[in-house]
C-alpha positions in Angstrom: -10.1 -10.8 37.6 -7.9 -8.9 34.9 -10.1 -8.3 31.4 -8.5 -11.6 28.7 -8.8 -8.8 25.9 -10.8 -5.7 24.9 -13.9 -7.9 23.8 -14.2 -8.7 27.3 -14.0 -5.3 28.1 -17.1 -4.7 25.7 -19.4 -6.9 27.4 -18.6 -5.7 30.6 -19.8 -2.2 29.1 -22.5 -3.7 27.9 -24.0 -5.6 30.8 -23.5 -2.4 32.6 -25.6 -0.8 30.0 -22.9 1.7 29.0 -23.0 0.9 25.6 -25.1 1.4 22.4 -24.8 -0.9 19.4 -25.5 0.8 16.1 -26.8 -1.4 13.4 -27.3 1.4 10.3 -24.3 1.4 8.0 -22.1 4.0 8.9 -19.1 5.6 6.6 -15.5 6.0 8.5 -15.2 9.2 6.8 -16.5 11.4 9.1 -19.7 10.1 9.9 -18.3 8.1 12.9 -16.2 11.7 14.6 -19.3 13.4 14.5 -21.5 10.9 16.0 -19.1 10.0 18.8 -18.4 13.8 19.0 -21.9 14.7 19.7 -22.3 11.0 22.5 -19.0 12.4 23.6 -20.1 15.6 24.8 -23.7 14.7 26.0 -23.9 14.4 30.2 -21.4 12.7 31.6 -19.6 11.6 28.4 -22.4 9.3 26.9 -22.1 6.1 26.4 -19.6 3.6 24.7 -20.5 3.0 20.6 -20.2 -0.2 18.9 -20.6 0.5 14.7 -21.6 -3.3 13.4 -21.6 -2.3 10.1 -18.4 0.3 8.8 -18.5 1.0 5.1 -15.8 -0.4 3.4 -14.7 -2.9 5.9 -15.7 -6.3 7.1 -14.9 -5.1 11.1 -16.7 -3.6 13.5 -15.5 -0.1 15.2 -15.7 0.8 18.7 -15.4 4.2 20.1 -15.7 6.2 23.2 -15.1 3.6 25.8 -13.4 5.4 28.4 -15.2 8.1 27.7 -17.1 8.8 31.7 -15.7 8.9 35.0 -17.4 5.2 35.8 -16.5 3.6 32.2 -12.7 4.9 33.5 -13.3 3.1 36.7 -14.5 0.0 35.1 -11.8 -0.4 32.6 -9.4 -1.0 35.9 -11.8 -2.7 37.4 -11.8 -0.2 40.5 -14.7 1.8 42.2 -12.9 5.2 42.3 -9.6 5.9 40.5 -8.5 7.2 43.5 -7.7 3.4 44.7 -5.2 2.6 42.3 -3.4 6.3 43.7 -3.9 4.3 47.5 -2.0 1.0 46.1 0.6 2.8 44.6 0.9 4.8 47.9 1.5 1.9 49.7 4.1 0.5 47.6 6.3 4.0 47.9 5.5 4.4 51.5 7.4 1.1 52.7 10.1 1.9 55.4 13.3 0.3 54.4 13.0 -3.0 57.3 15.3 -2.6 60.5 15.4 -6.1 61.5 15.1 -9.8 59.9 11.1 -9.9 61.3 10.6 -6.6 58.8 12.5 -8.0 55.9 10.4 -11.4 55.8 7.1 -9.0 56.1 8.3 -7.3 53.2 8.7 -10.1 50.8 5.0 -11.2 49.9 5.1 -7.2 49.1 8.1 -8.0 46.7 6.6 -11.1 46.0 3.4 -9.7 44.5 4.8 -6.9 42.7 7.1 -9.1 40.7 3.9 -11.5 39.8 3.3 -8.2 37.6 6.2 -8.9 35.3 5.2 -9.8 31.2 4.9 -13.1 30.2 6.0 -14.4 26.8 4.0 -16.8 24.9 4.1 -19.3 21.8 0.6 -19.3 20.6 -1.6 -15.6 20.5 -5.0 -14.5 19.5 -3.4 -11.6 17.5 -2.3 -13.9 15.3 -4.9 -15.7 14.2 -4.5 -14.4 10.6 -1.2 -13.2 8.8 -0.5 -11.1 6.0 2.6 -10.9 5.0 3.4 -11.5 1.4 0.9 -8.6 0.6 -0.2 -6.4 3.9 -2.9 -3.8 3.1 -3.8 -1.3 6.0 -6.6 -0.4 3.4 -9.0 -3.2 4.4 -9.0 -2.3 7.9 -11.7 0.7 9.2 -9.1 3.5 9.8 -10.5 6.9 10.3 -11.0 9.9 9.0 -11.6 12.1 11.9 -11.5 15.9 10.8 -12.1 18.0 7.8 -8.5 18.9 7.7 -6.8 16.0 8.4 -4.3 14.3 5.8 -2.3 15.7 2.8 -3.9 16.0 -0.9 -3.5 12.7 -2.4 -4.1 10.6 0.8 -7.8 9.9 2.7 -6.5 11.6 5.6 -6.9 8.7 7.9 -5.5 8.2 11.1 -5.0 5.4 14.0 -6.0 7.1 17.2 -5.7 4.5 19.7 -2.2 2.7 18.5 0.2 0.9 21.2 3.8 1.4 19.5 6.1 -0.6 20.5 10.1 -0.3 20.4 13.5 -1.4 21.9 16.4 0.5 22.9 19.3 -0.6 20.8 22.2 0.1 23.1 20.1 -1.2 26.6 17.5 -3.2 24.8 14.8 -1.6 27.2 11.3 -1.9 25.6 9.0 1.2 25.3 5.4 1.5 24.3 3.8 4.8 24.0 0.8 5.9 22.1 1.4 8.1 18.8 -1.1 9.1 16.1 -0.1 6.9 12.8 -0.8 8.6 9.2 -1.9 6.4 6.6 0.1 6.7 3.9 -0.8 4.5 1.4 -1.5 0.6 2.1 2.0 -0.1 3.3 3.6 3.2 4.8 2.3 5.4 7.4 3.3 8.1 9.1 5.0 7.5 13.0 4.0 11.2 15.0 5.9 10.3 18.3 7.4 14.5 19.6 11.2 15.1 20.6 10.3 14.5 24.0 8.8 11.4 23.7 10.9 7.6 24.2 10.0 6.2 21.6 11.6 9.2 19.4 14.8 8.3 22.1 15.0 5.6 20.8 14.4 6.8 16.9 17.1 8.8 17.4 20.0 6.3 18.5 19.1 3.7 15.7 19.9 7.4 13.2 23.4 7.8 15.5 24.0 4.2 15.1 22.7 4.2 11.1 20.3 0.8 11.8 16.9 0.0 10.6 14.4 1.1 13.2 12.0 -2.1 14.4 9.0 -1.1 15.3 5.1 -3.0 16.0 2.1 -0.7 15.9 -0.7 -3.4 18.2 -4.3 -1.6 17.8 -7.2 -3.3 20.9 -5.9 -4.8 23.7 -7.3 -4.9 27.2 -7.9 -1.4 28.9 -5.2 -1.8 31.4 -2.8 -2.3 28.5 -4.4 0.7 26.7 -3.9 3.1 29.0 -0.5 1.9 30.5 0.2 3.1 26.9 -0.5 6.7 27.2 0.6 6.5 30.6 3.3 9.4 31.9 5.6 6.7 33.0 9.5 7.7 33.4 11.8 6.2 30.9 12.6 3.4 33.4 9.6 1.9 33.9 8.2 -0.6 31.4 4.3 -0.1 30.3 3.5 -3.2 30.3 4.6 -3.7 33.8 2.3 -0.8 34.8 -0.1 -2.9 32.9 -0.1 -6.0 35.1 0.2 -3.9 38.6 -3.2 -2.4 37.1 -5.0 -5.5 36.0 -3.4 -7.6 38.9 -2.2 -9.9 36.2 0.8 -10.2 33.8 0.3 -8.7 30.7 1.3 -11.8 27.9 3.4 -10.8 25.1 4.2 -12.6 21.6 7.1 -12.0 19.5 6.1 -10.7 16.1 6.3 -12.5 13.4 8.9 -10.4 11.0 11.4 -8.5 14.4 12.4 -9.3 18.1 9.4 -6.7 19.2 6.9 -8.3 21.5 3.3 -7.2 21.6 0.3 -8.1 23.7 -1.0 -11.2 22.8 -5.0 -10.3 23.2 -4.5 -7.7 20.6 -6.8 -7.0 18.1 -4.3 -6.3 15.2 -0.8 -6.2 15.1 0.9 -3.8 12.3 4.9 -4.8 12.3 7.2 -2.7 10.2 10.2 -0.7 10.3 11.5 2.5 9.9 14.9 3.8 8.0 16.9 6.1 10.0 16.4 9.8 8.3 14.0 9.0 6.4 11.1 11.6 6.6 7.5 12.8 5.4 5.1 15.8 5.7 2.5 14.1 8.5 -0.6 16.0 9.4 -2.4 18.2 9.8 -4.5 16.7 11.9 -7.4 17.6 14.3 -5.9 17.1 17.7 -7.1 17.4 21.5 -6.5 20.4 21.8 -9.6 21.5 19.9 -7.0 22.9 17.3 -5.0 21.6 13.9 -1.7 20.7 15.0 0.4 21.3 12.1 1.9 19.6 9.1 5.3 18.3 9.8 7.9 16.2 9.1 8.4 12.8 10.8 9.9 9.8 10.3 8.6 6.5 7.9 7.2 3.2 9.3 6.8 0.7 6.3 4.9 -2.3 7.2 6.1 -6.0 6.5 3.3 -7.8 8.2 0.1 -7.3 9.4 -1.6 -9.8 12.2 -4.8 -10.0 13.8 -8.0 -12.0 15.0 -10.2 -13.1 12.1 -12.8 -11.6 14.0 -11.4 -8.2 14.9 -12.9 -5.2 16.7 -11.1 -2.5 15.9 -11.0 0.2 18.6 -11.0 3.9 17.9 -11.0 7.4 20.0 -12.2 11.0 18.7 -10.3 13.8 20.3 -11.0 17.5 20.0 -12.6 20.1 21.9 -13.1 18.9 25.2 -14.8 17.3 27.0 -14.0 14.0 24.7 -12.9 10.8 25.9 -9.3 11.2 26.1 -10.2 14.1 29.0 -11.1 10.7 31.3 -8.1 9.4 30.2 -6.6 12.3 31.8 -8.3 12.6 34.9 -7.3 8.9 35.9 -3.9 9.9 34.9 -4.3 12.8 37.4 -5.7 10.9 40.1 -3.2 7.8 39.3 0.0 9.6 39.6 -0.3 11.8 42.0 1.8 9.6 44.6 4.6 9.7 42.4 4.4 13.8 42.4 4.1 13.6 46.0 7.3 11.6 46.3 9.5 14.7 45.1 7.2 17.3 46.6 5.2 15.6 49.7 3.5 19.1 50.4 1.2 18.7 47.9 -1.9 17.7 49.1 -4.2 17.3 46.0 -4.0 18.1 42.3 -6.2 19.2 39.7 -6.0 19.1 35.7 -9.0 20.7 34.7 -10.4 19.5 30.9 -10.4 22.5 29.6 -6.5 22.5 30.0 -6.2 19.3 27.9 -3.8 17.4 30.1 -0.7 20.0 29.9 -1.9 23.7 29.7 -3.5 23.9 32.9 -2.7 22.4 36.8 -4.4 23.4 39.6 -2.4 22.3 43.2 -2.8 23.3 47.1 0.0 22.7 49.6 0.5 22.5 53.1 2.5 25.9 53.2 5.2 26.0 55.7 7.7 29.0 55.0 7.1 31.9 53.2 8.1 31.7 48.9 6.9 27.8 49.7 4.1 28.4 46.6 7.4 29.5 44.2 9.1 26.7 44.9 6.5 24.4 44.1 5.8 26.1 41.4 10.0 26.2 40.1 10.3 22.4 41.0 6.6 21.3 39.4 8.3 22.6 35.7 11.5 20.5 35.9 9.5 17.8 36.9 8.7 15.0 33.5 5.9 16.4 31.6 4.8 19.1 34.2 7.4 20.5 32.4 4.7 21.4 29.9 2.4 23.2 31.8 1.7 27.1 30.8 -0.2 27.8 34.1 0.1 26.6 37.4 -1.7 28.0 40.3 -1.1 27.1 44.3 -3.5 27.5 46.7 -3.3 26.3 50.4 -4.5 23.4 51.7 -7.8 23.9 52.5 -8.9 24.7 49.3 -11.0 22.0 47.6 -9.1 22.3 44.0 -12.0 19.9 42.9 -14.6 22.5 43.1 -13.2 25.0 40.3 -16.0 27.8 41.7 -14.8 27.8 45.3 -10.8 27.5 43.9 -11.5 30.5 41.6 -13.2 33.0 44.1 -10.3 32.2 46.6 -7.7 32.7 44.2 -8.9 36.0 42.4 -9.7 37.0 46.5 -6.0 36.2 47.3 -3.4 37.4 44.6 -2.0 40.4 44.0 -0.5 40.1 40.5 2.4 42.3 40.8 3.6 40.4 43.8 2.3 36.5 43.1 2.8 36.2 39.4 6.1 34.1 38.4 7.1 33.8 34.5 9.5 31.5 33.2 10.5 30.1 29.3 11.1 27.1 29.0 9.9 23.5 27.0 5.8 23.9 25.5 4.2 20.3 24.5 4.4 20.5 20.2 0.9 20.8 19.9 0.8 24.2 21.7 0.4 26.6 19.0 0.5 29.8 20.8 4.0 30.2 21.2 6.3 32.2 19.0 8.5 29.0 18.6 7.6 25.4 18.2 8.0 23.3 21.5 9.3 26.4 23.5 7.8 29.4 25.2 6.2 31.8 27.9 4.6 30.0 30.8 2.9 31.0 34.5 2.7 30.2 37.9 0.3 32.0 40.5 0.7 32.0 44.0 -2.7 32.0 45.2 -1.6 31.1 49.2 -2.3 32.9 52.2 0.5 35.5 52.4 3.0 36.4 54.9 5.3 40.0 56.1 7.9 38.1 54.8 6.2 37.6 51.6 5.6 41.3 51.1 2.2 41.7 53.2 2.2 44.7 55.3 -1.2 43.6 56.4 -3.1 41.0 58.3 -4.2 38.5 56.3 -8.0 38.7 57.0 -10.4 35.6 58.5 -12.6 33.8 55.7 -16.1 34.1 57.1 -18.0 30.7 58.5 -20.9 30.5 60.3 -20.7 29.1 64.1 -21.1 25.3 63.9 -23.8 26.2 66.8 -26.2 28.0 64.6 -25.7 25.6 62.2 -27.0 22.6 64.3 -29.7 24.7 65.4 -31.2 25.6 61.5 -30.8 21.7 60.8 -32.8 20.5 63.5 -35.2 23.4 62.7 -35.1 23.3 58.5 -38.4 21.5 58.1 -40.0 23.9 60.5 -39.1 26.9 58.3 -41.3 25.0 55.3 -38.5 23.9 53.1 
């Protein structure tokens, strides 16, 4: 059964014993980064934390709660991420049907699939209480999460775990990603959504067009919903369709209460506003997940006119920064998730591996089942004008039977197997904006490694030479003996 809301999702945490309920009074300011920081970072990401009592606010605060590889797995109610990558499999492996008997075995497929759909509803949870002659984001237990963060004359405080929503004017197509929002002051914040993002897509043909921007900013949902929202999805897809296909369950949506925008309706709050087309403001700095300040910039203006939630809201909250943090998880299910989508353009690849310490974009790992010689190049060529692989500033291709999971075996065969003269590819091209290395914002030097087994054609004008592995023989033969030797 699909999680009703993120409350839900807490007591499931609980039960499981994955998370800790602090009672002392804890400040926003701060206090709350650099305890989740330090649970964050503790063996196997801690636990979940549930702050009863925030300074300043009447709301509780959660944090860290998909922080771990089994908190992950709970949130979509699966034992290994890996089964939601099998579903999806099965849904893209479907032979088009050849005769009437395969076209009627194909529809409960179809059928089920199209249970996923959103479902609008009347009454909601998220609107439980309304502000709108006088909204103030003040009241609620936003955070200040770095040192850094914020311009002088503002607290620094950011939302973290927002679920924007918007509509494409021209097709009327509804995105929802999830970009940082800067609090301004009680009614204006800051929307940080990058060039390459939909939701700036769509920013940019209500400017064209010279139209007031909608826009709903819904913060706590249930964790289906908030990861669909920081999902890599193409353009075409709606998140909240990912959603249901995750939970097994239609995701309900609510019109808001000042614009056409819908929003979940088991959110915990629900920030509706606007923004003018060309209107801008310095947003940032702001400690980001990268481990880094990304920098001050300009972005465009969201003004609120109404503000919804439950009267008993739990606000939730995530602290990113040097890795390992929770968004890491996030990443790893993302890796494991999508990886049948990346095998639908390049079916070759037979496993993939985003290590942490890459946050998301800076790093892949990938082995192939190499058939022809330059086969590594071309993987690594097509993997770079592929969506937001586009990003990545190193890729390295080993062969398939390499366990890209084990980062210790994966290194010693690749530093065995290159030679860098002859293996190295470089290529400029689009950088994620937070990458600050780069000479130019958004656009630099990135490189691929072709760590495969190499052929004449390739260059080699040797034989490749045999890894060493003990005879499976004397291997029997020590296990039925260990206990003899005294171990």
């Amino acid at each position: 059964m699909a999680y009703r809301d993120l409350r839900e999702f807490i007591r499931k945490l609980e039960d499981n014993g994955e998370l800790l309920r602090i009672k002392t009074e804890v400040d926003p300011i701060l206090e709350i980064t650099e305890i989740t920081d330090r649970m964050s970072k503790s063996p196997g990401g801690g636990k979940a934390l549930y702050f009863e009592k925030v300074k300043g606010s009447d709301f509780p605060v959660v944090t860290n709660i998909f922080g771990s590889f089994s908190r992950m797995a709970l949130s979509l109610e699966v034992n290994k991420l890996d089964d939601i990558a099998a579903r999806i499999e099965e849904l893209l492996n479907q032979a088009p049907p050849k005769n009437i008997l395969e076209k009627l075995a194909l529809l409960p497929k179809l059928f089920e699939f199209s249970k996923y759909l959103p479902k609008r509803v009347k009454n909601a949870a998220c609107q439980e209480v309304v502000e709108k002659e006088n909204p103030d984001l003040g009241r609620f237990p936003v955070l200040k999460c770095w040192p850094g963060d914020g311009q002088p004359g503002d607290e620094g405080r950011f939302i973290t775990f927002p679920m924007v929503f918007t509509k494409d004017p021209e097709t009327g197509r509804p995105n929802c990603g999830m970009y940082r929002i800067h609090i301004y002051d009680k009614k204006t914040t800051g929307m940080h959504w990058h060039i390459h993002k939909d939701g700036a897509r769509h920013y940019d043909k209500y400017l064209k067009l010279g139209m007031r921007m909608p826009a709903a900013i819904a913060v706590g949902s249930d964790p289906a919903v908030i990861y669909a929202s920081s999902a890599p999805l193409p353009e075409a897809i709606d998140e909240m369709l990912f959603a249901g296909f995750l939970r097994r369950s239609p995701v309900e949506m609510v019109k808001c209460i000042t614009s056409d925008i819908e929003v979940p309706a088991n959110s915990e709050m629900v920030i509706e506003g606007y923004l003018d087309p060309g209107e801008t403001r310095i947003e940032g700095p702001f400690g980001d997940h990268t481990g880094f300040y990304s920098p001050a910039d300009p972005y465009p203006v969201f003004h609120v006119t109404c503000i919804t939630h439950r009267r008993d809201m739990v606000y939730p909250a995530t602290i990113v920064g040097k890795p390992p943090m929770e968004d890491c998880y996030m990443g790893k299910a993302t890796e494991r998730i999508f990886l049948p989508l990346v095998r639908l353009d390049f079916p070759e690849i037979t496993d993939l591996n985003l290590p942490m310490e890459g946050v998301f974009h800076n790093f892949a790992i990938i082995s192939i089942k190499k058939s022809y010689p330059g086969h590594a190049k071309k993987i690594i060529s097509g993997l770079w004008g592929k969506g937001q692989m586009m990003f990545a500033k190193l890729l390295i291709v080993v062969d398939d039977d390499v366990d890209v999971q084990n980062l210790s075996y994966t290194a010693w065969r690749v530093l065995n197997n290159v030679d860098w003269k002859r293996d190295t590819v470089f290529a400029d091209g689009p950088l994620d904006a937070l990458d600050h290395a780069a000479n130019w914002p958004r656009y630099g030097s990135k490189m691929g490694i072709d760590a495969t087994r190499k052929t004449r054609e390739e260059g080699m004008m040797r034989e490749w030479p045999d890894e060493i592995f003990m005879s499976e023989e004397i291997k029997k033969l020590v296990d039925s003996r260990w206990k003899e030797y005294g171990f």
